[in-house]
C-alpha positions as CSV (number, residue, x, y, z in Angstrom):
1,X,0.0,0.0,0.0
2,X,1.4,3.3,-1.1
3,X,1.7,6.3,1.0
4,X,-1.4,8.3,-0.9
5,X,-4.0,5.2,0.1
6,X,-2.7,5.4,3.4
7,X,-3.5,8.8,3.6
8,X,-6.6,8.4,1.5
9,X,-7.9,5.5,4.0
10,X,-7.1,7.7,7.1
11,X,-9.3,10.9,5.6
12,X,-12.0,8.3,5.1
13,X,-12.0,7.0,8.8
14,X,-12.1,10.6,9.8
15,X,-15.4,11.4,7.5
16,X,-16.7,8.3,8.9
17,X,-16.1,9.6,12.4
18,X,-17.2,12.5,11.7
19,X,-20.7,11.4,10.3
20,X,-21.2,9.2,13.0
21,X,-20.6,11.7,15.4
22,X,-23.8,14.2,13.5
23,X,-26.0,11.5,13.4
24,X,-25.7,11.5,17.8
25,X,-25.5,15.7,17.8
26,X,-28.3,18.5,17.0
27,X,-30.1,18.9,13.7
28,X,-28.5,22.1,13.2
29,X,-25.3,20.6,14.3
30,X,-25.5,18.0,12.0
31,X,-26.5,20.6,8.7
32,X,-22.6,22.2,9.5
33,X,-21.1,18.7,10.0
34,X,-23.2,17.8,7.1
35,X,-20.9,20.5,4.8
36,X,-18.0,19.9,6.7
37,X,-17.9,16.2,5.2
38,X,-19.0,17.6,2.0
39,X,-15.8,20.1,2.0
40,X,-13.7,16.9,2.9
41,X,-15.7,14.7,0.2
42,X,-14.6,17.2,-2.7
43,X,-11.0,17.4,-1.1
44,X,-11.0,13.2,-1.1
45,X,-12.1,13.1,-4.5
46,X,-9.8,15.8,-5.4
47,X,-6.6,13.2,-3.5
48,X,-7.4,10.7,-5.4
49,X,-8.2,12.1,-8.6
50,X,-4.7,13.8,-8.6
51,X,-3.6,10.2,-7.2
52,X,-4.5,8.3,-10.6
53,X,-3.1,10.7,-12.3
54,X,0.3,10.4,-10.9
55,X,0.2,6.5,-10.6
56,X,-1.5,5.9,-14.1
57,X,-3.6,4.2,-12.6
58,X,-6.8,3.5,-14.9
59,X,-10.3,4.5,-13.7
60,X,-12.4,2.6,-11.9
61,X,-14.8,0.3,-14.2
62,X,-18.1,0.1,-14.0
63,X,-20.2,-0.5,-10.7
64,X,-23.3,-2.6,-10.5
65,X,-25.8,-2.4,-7.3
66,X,-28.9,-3.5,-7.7
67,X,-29.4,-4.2,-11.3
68,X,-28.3,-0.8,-12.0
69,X,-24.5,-0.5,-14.0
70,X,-22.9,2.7,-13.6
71,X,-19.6,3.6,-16.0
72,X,-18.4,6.7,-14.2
73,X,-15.8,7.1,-17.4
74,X,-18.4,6.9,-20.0
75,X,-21.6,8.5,-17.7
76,X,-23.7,5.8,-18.8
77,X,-26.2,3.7,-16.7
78,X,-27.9,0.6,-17.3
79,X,-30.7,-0.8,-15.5
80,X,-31.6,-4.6,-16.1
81,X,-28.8,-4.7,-19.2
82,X,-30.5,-1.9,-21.1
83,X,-29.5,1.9,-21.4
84,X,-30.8,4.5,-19.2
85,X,-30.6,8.1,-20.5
86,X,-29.7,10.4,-17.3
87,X,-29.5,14.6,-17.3
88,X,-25.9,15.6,-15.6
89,X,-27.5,16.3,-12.2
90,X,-29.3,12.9,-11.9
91,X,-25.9,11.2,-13.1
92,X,-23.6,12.5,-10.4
93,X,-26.7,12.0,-7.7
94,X,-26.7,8.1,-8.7
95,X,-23.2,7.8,-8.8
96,X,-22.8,9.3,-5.4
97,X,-25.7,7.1,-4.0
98,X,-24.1,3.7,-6.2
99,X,-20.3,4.5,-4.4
100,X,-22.5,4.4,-1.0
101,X,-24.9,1.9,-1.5
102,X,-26.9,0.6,1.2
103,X,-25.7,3.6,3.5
104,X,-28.3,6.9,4.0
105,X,-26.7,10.1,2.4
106,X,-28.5,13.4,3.5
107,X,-29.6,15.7,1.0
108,X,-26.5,18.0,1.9
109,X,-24.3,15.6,1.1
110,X,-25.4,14.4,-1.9
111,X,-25.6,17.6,-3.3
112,X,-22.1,18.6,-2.4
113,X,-20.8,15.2,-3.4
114,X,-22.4,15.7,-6.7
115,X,-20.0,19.0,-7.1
116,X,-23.0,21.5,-6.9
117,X,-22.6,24.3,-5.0
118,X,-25.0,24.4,-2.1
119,X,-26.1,28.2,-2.2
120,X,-28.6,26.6,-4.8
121,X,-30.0,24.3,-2.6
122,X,-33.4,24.2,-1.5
123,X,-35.6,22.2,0.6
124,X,-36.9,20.4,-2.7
125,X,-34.1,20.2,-5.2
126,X,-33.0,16.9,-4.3
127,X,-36.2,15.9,-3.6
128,X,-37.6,16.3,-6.8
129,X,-34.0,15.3,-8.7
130,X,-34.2,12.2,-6.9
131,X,-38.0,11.6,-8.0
132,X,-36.7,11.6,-11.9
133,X,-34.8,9.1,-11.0
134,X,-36.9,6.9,-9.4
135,X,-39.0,7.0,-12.3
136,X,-35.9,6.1,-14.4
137,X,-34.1,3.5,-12.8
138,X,-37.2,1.7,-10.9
139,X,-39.3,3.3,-7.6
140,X,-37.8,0.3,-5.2
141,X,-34.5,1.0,-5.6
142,X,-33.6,4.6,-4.2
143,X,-35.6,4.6,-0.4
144,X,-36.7,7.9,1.3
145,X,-35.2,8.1,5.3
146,X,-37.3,10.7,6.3
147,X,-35.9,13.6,7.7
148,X,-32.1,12.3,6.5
149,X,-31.9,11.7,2.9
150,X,-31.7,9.0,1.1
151,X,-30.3,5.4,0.1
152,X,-29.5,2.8,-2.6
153,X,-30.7,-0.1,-1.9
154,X,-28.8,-3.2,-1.9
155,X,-31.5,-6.2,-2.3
156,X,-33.1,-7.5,0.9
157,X,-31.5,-4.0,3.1
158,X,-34.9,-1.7,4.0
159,X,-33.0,1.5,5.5
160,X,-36.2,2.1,7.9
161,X,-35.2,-1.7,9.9
């Protein structure tokens, strides 16, 4: 293991601290933690996209939860084998909910993760970016966690057990 995926794995035991600790604090508490991980989300994906380029490393392939295929590389998605035509926003929601399937991902987060600035978000935009979806890829797949976010689901997980 090389030095950068040592220091990639410690930033990602420190967001998951970090989260764990939000879900135990405040709401309003948890909104700032909420964009604190965001911040360190970008900077991860920011590591590690320098990191590839330095190792030549290829990108990842494709990733398959739930009958749904991602290929970040290409920004296709397939549901069941066949082509699924996605706008930008919906793409990098999925892909963010895909990398963290089966785990809830608040609304914040997704919308930083997703590289959207979050001066534009409102109460609804994910809401109703994550309802196109649904309607795309299949209404089981992406669950609701009231009051949280949301998750991709992994077949036989139910978020709300």
């Amino acid at each position: 293991m090389s030095e950068v995926d040592d220091k990639i794995k410690q930033i990602e035991k420190t967001l998951e601290e970090i989260s764990e600790c939000a879900v135990e604090s405040s709401q309003a508490l948890r909104v700032d933690v909420d964009r604190l991980v965001c911040c360190f989300t970008a900077c991860l994906d920011i590591f590690r996209t320098l990191s590839v380029r330095h190792d030549h490393v290829t990108p990842v392939e494709s990733i398959s939860v739930n009958g749904i295929t991602v290929d970040e590389s290409s920004r296709s998605v397939k549901v069941a084998g066949y082509h699924v035509e996605l706008t930008g926003i919906e793409f990098d929601l999925l892909l963010v909910l895909i990398k963290r399937a089966g785990c809830v991902v608040s609304r914040t987060s997704l919308w930083c993760a997703a590289n959207r600035d979050v001066a534009t978000l409102t109460e609804r935009t994910v809401d109703v970016h994550i309802s196109k979806l649904r309607k795309k890829l299949g209404e089981d797949r992406i669950q609701t966690v009231r009051g949280v976010g949301y998750v991709l689901l992994i077949r036989g997980f139910d978020a709300t057990s």
